[in-house]
Backbone as a chain_set.jsonl record, in Angstrom:
{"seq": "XXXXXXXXXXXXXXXXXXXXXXXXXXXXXXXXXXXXXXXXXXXXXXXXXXXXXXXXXXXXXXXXXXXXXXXXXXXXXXXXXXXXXXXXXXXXXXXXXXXXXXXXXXXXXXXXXXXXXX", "coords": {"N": [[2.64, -45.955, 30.073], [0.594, -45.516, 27.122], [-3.057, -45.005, 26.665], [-5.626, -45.706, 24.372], [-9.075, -45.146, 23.976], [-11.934, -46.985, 22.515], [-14.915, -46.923, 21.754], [-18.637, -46.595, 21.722], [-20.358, -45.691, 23.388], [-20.288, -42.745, 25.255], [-20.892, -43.217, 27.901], [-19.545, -45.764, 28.537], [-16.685, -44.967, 27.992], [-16.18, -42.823, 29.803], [-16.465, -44.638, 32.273], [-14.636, -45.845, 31.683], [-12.035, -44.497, 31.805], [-12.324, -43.438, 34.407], [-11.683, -45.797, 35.819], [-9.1, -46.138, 35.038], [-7.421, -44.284, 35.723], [-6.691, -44.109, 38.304], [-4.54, -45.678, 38.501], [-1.071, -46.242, 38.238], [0.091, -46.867, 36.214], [-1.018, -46.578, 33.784], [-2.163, -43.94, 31.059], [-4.774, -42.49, 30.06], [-4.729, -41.279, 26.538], [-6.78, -40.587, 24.754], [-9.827, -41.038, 22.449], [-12.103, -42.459, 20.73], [-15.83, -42.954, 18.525], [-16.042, -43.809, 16.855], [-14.891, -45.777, 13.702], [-13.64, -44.436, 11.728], [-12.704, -42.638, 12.658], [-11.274, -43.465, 14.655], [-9.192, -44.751, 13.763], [-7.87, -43.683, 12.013], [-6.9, -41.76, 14.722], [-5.502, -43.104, 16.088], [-3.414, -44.618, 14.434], [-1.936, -41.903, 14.08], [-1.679, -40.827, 16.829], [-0.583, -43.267, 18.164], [-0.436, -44.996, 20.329], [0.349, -46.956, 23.174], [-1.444, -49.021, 23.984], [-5.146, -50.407, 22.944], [-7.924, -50.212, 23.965], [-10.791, -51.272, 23.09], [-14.277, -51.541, 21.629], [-16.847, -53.685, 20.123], [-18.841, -52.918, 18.593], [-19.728, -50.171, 16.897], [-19.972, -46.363, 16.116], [-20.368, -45.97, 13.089], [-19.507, -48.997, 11.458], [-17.412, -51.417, 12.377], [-15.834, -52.637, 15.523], [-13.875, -55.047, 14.867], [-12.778, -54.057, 12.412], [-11.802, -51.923, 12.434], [-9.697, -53.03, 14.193], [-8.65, -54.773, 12.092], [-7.547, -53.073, 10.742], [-5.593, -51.113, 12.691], [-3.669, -53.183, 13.193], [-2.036, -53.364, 10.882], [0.483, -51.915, 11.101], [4.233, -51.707, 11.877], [4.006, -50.83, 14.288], [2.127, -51.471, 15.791], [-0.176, -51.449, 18.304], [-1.202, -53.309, 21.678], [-3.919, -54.724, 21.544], [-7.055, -54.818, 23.195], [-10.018, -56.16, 23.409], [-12.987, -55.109, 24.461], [-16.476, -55.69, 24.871], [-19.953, -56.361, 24.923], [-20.724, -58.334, 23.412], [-19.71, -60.791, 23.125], [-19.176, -63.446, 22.058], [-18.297, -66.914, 21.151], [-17.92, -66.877, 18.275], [-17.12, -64.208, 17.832], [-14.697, -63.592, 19.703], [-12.82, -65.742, 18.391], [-12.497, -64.767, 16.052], [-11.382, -61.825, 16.69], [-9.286, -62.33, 18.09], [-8.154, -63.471, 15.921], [-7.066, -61.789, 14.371], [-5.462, -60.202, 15.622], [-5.679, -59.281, 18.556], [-5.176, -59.125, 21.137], [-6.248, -59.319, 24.05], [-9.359, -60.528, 24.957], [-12.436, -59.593, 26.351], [-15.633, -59.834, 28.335], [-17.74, -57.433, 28.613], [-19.943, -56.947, 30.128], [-18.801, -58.991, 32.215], [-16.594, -58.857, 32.678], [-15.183, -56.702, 32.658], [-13.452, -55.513, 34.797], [-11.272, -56.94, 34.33], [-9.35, -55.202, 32.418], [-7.837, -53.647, 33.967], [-6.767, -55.248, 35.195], [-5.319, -56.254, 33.867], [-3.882, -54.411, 32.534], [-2.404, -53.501, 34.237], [-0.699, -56.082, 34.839], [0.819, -55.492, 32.27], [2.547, -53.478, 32.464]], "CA": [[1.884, -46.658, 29.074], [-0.638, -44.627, 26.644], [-4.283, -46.011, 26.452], [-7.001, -45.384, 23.141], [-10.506, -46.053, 24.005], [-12.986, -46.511, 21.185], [-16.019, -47.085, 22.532], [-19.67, -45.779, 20.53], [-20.764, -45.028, 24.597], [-19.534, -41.751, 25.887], [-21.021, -43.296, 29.568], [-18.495, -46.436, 29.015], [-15.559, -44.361, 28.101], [-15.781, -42.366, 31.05], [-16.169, -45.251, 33.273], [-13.354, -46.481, 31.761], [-11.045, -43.7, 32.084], [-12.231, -43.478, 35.583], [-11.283, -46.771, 36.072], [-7.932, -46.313, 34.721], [-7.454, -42.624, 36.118], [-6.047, -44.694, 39.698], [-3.532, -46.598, 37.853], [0.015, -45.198, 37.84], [0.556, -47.421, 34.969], [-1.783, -45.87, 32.461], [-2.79, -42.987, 30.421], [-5.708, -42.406, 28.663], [-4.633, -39.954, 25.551], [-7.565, -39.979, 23.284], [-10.583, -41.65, 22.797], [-13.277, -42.341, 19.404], [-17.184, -43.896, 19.246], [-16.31, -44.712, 15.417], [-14.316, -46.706, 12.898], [-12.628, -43.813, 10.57], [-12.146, -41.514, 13.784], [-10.229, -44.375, 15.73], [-8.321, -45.482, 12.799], [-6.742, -41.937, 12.102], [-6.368, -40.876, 15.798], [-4.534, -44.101, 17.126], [-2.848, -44.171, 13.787], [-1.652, -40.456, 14.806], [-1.159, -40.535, 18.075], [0.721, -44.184, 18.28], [-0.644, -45.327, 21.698], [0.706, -48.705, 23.403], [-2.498, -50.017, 24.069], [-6.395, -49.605, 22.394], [-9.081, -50.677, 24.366], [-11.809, -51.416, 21.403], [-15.519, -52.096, 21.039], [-17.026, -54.483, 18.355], [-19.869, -52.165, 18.364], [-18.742, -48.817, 17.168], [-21.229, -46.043, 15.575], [-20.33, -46.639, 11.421], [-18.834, -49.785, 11.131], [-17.549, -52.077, 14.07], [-14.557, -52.715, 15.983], [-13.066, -55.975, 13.675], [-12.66, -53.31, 10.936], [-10.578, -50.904, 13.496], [-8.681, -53.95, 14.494], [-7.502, -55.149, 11.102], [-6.257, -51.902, 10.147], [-4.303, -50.612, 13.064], [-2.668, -54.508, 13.315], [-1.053, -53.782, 9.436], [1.527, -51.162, 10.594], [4.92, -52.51, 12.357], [4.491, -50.449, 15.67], [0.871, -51.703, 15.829], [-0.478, -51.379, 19.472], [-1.684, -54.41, 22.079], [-5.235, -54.595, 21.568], [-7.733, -55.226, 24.721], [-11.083, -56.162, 23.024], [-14.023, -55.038, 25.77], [-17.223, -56.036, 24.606], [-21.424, -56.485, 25.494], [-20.796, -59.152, 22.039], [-18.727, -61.794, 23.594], [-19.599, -65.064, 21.392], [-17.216, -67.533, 20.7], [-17.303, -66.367, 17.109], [-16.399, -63.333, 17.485], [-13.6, -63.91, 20.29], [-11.934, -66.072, 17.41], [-11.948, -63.661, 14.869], [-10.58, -60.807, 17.313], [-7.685, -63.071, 18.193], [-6.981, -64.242, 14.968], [-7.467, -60.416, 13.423], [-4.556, -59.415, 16.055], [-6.297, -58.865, 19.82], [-4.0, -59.881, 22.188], [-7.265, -59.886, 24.978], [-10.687, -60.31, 24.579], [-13.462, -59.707, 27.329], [-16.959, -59.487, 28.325], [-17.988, -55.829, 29.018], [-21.12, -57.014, 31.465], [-18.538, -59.956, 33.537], [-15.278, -58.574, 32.652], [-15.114, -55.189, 32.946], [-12.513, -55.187, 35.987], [-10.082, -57.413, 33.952], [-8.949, -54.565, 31.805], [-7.239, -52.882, 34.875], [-5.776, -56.143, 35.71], [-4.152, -56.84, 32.532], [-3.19, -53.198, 32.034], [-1.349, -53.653, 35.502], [0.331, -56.997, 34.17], [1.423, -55.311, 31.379], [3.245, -52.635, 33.162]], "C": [[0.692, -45.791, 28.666], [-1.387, -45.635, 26.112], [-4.954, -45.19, 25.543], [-7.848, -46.168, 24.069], [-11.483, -45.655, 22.509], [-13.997, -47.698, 21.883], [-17.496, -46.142, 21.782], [-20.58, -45.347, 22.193], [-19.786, -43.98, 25.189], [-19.431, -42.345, 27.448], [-19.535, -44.512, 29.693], [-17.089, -45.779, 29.012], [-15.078, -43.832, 29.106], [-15.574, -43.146, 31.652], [-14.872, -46.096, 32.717], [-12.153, -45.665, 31.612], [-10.99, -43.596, 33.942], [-11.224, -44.491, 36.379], [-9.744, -46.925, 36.124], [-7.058, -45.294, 35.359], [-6.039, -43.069, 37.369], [-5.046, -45.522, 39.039], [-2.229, -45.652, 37.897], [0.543, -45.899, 36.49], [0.249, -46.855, 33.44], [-2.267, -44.735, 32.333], [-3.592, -42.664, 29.366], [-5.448, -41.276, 27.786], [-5.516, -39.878, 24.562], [-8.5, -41.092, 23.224], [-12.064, -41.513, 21.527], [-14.531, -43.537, 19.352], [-16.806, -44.185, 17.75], [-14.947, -45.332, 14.848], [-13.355, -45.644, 12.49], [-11.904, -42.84, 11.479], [-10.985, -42.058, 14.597], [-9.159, -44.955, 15.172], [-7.536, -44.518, 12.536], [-5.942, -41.451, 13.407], [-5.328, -41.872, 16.387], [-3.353, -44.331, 15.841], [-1.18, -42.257, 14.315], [-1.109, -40.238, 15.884], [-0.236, -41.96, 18.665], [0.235, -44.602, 19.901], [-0.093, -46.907, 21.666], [-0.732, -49.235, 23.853], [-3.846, -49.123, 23.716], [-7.077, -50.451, 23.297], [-10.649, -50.894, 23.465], [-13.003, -52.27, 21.859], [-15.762, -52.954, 20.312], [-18.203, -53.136, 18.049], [-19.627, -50.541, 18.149], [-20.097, -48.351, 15.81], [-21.205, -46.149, 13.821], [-19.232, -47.755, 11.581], [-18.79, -50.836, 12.595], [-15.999, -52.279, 14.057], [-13.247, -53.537, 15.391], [-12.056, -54.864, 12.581], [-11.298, -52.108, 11.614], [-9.235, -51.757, 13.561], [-8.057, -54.441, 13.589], [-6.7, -53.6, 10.718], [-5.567, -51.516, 11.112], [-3.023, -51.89, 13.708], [-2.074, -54.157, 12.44], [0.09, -53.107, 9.917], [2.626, -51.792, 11.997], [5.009, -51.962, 13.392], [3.055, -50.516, 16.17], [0.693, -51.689, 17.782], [-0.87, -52.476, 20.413], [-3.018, -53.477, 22.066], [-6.117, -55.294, 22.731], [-9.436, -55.119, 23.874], [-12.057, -55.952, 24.052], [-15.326, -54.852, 24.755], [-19.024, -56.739, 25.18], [-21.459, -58.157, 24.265], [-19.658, -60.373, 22.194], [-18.89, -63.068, 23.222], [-18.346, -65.109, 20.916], [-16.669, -66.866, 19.161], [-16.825, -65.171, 17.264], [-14.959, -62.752, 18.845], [-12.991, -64.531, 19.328], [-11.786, -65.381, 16.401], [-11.399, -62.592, 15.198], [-8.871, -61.486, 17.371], [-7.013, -63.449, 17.365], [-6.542, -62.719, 14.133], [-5.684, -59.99, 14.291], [-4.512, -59.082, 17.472], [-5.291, -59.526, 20.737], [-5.137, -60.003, 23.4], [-8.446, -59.737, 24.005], [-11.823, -60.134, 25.815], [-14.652, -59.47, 26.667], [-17.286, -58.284, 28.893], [-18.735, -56.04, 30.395], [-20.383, -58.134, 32.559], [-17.296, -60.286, 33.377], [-14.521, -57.545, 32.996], [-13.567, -54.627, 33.478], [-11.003, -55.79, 35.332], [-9.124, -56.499, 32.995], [-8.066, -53.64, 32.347], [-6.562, -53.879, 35.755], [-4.537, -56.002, 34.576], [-3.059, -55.337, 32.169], [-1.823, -53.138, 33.293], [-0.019, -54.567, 35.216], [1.286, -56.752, 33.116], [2.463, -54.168, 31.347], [4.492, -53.405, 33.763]], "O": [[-0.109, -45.358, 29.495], [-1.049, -46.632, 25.474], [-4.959, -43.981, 25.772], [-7.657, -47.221, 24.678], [-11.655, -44.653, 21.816], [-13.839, -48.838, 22.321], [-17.266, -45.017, 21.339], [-21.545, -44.601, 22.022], [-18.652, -44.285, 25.559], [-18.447, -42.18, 28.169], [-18.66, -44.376, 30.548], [-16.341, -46.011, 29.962], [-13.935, -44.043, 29.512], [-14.419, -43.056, 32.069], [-14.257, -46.91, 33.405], [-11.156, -46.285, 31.242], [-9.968, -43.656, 34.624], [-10.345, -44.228, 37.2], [-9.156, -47.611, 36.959], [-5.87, -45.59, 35.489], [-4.895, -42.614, 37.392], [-5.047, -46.492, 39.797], [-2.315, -44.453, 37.628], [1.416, -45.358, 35.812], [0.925, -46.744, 32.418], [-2.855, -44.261, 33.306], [-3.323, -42.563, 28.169], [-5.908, -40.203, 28.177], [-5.26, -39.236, 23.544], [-8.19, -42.116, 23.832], [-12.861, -40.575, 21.539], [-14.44, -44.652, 19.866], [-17.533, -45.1, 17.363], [-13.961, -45.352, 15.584], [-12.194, -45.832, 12.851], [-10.815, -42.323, 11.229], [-10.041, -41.43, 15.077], [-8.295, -45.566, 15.801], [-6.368, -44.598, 12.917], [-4.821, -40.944, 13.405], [-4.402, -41.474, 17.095], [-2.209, -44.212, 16.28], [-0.028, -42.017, 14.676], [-0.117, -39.518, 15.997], [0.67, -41.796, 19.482], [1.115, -44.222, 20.673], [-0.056, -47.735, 20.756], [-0.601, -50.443, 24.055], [-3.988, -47.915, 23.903], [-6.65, -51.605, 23.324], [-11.505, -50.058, 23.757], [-12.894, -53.396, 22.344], [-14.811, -53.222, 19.578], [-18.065, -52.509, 16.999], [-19.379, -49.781, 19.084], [-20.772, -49.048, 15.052], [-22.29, -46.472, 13.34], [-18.082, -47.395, 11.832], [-19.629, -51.01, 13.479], [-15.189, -52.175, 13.136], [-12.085, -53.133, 15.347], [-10.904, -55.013, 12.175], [-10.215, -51.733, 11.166], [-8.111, -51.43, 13.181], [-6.879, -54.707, 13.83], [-5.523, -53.309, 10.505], [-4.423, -51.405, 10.67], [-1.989, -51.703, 14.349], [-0.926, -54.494, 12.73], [1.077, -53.501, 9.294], [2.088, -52.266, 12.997], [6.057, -52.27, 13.961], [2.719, -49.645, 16.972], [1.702, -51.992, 18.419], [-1.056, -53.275, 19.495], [-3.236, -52.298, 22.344], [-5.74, -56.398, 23.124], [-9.968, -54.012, 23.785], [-11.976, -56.917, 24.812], [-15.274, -53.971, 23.897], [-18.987, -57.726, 25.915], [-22.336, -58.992, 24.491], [-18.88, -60.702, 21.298], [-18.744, -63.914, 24.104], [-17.562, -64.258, 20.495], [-15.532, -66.485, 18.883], [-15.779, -65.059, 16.625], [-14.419, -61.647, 18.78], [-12.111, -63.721, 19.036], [-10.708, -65.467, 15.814], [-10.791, -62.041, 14.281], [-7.787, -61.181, 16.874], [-5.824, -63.761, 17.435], [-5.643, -62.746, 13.292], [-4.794, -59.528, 13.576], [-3.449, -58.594, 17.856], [-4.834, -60.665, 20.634], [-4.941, -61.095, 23.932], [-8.584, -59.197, 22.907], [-11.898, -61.288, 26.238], [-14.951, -59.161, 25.513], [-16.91, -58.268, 30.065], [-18.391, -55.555, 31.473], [-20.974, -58.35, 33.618], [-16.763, -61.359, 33.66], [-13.412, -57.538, 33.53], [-12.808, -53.798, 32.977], [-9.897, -55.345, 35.64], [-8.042, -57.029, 32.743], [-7.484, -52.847, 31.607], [-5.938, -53.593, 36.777], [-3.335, -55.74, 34.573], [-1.914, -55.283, 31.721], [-0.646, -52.807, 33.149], [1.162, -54.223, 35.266], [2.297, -57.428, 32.924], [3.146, -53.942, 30.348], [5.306, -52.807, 34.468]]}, "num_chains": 1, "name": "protein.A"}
């Protein structure tokens, strides 16, 4: 299973490659802090799962998430997030997100689910 991170923190990316590193399930292949960078490269590179920000450095993560939902080999999306309000958990899920977490009291669930999904 190939993992995208887009993430506008270089420190979370790492810790979340780290995180994932021990997994025999997953592979992180590539990894963008913005909107037009993450939309081309996961585009491009076709990964089965994105791990996605809302907070991303031009634009935000919503905007990532409707566009790489339009195409028919679209990826499962794992929303990880510091921005965890109801509203914008319902607009991830309805946009396409198959998860949604809290970055600061979720963190760990992203290496569950990636397991489950293996």
């Amino acid at each position: 299973m190939t993992v995208f991170l887009v993430d506008d923190s270089a420190v979370v990316r790492e810790r979340l490659a780290d995180a994932l590193s021990g997994l025999p399930t997953g592979q992180v292949i590539g990894h963008a802090q913005g909107v037009a960078e993450a939309v081309e490269a996961i585009r491009r590179i076709k990964p089965d799962v994105v791990i996605l920000d809302l907070h991303l450095l031009e634009g935000n993560g919503i905007q990532v998430l409707q566009e790489i939902k339009k195409g028919s080999t679209a990826p499962i999306v794992i929303v990880l997030t510091n921005f965890a309000y109801p509203q914008y958990r319902k607009r991830c899920l309805e946009a396409g997100a198959e998860f949604f977490f809290d970055k600061s009291l979720e963190f760990d669930m992203v290496r569950n689910v990636l397991q489950q999904l293996h």
